[in-house]
C-alpha positions as CSV (number, residue, x, y, z in Angstrom):
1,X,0.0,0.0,0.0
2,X,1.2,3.5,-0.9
3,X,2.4,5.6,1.8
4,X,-0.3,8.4,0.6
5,X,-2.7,6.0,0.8
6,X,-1.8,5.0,4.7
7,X,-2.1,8.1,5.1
8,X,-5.1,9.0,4.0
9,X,-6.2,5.8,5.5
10,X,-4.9,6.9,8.9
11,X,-6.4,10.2,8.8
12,X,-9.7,8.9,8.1
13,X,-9.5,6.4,10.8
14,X,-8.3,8.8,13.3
15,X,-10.7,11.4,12.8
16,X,-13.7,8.2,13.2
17,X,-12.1,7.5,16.4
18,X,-12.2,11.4,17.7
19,X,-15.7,12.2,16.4
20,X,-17.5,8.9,17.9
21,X,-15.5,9.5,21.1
22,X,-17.0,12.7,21.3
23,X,-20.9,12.2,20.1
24,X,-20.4,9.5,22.6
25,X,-19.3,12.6,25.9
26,X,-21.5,15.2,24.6
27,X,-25.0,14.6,23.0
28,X,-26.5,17.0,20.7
29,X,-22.7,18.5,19.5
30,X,-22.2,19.0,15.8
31,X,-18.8,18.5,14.3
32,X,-17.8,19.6,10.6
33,X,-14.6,20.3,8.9
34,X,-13.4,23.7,8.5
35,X,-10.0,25.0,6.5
36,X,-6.8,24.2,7.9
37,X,-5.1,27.3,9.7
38,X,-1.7,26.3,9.7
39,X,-0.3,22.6,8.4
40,X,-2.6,20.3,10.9
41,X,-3.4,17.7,9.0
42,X,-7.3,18.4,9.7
43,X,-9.7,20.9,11.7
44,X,-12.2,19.9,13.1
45,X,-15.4,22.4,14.2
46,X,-17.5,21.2,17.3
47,X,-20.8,22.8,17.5
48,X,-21.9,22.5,21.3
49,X,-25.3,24.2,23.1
50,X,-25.0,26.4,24.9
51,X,-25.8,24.0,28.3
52,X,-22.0,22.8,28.0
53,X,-18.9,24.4,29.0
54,X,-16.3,25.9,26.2
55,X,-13.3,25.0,28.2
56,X,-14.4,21.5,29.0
57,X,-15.6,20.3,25.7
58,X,-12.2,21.6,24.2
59,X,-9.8,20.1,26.8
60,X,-11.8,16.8,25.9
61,X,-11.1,17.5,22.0
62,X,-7.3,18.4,22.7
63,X,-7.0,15.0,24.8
64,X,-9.0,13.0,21.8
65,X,-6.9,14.6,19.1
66,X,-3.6,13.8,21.4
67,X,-4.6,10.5,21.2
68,X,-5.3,10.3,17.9
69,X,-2.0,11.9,17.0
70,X,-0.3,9.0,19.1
71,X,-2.3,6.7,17.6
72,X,-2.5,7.4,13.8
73,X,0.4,9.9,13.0
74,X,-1.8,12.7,12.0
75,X,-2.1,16.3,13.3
76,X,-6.1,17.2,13.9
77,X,-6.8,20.6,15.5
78,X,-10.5,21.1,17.2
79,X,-12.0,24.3,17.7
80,X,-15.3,24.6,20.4
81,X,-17.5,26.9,19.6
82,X,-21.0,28.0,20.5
83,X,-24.2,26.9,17.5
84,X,-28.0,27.2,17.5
């Protein structure tokens, strides 16, 4: 298998992982990808209500995408913010 393809297959696993984990913590969040800011592999946008705190929901994400980085070998960067 192509090392692009790895990869890609790693990214796609890792971000599964993350994204169930945290459906799984929070109910009702939505998550979406947004445009890289810098060279992270992927950014990820979590959508929470406004019943849940900021700081807690993103320590959770940092902590996911930690493992995920140990994991799979890819870079994901979360950002929390507040939806309808």
């Amino acid at each position: 298998m192509a090392q692009a393809e790895l990869s890609d297959k790693n990214l796609a696993e890792a971000i599964t992982k993350i994204v169930d984990e945290l459906h799984h913590c929070y109910r009702g969040i939505k998550i979406k990808s947004i445009p890289s800011y810098e060279d992270e592999d992927f950014t990820l946008e979590v959508r929470i209500p406004g019943n849940f705190s900021e700081d807690e929901v993103l320590n959770r994400c940092h902590m996911e995408c930690i493992r995920a980085e140990d994991e799979f070998d890819v870079f994901i960067l979360p950002k929390v913010v507040y939806g309808r």
